[in-house]
N, C-alpha and C positions, 0 to 999 in steps of 0.2 A: 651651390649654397645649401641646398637641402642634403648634398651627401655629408656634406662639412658636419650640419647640425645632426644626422645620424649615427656619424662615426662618433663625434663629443659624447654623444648619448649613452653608446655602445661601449666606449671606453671605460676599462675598469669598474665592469658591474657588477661585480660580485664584491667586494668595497662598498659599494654604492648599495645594493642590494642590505650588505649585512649592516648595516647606519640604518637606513631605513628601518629593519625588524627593532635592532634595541631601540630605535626611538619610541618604535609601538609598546615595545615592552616597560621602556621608563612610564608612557605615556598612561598606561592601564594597571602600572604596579603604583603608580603615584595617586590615582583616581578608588582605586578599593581598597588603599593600606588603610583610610579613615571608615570601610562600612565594618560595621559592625551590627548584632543581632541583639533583640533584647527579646526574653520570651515571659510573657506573664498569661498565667491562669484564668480563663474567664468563664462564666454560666453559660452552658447552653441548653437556650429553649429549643426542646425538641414537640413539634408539632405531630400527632400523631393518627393516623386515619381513623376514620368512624368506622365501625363492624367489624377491627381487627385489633387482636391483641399483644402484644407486643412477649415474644416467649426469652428471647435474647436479656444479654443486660442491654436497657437504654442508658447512655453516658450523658453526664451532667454538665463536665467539664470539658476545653478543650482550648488547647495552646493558640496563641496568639504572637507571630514572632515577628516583631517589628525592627525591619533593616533599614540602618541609615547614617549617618555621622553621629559619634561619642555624643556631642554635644548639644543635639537635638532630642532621640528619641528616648533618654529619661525625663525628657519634658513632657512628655505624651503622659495624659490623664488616661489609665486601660479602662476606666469606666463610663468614657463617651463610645467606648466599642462593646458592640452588643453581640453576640453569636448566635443561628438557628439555622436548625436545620429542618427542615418541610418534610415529613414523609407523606402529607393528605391526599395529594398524588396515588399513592400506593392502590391498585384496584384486582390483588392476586396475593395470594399467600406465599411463604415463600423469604428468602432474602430481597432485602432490600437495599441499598445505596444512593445515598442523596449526595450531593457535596452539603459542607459549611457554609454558611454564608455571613460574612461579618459587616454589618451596617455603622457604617462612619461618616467622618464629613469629609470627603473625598478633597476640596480646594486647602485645606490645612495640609492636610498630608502629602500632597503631590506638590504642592508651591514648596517644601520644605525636600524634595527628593525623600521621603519615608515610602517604602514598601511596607504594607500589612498583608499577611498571609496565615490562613489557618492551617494547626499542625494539629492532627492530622486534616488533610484538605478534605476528605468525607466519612459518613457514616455509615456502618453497615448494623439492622436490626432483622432481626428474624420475626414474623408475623403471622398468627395464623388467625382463623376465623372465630370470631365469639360462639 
């Protein structure tokens, strides 16, 4: 009995095999043909340390690129997303690097499968002492 069900198994796997992959491939070329990317411009509040001067350029703005179905994310109001970036941290001169950080209402966006993501995802400022 068991050799029965091994050999049926065995039989013809590379048929069997290559079914398989284009299933995955129908299965994932059918799931992404609808994402799509929408990017809008947003403020950002850059925090900035006490006893340090900022000698770089500080950036104002920074991309916001929301991934998700055609049909959803031009519904997205860009102005419940807020961007900042923290450098108060900072305790040495020098470059710095913080990531972005985008404050949203996380159950709208995930109940609707929406990725939001900061473009660029952080910031580098040059800093020296007052």
């Amino acid at each position: 009995m068991k050799n029965k069900a091994l050999s049926s198994i065995l039989q013809n796997w590379i048929p069997k095999i290559f079914s398989f992959l284009i299933a995955v491939f129908i299965v994932l070329t059918v799931r992404f043909m609808n994402v799509n990317d929408r990017i809008v411009t947003l403020p950002l509040e850059v925090i900035l340390p006490e006893g340090y001067t900022a000698v770089s350029l500080v950036p104002d703005t920074v991309d916001a690129v929301i991934t998700g179905s055609d049909s959803i994310i031009y519904l997205v109001d860009p102005s419940e997303i807020k961007a900042k970036a923290d450098f108060s941290s900072v305790s040495a001169p020098g470059i710095a690097r913080v990531p972005v950080s985008l404050d949203y209402r996380d159950d709208v966006y995930t109940r609707d499968g929406l990725v939001v993501s900061a473009k660029p995802s952080s910031v580098r400022i040059l800093f020296e002492e007052k």
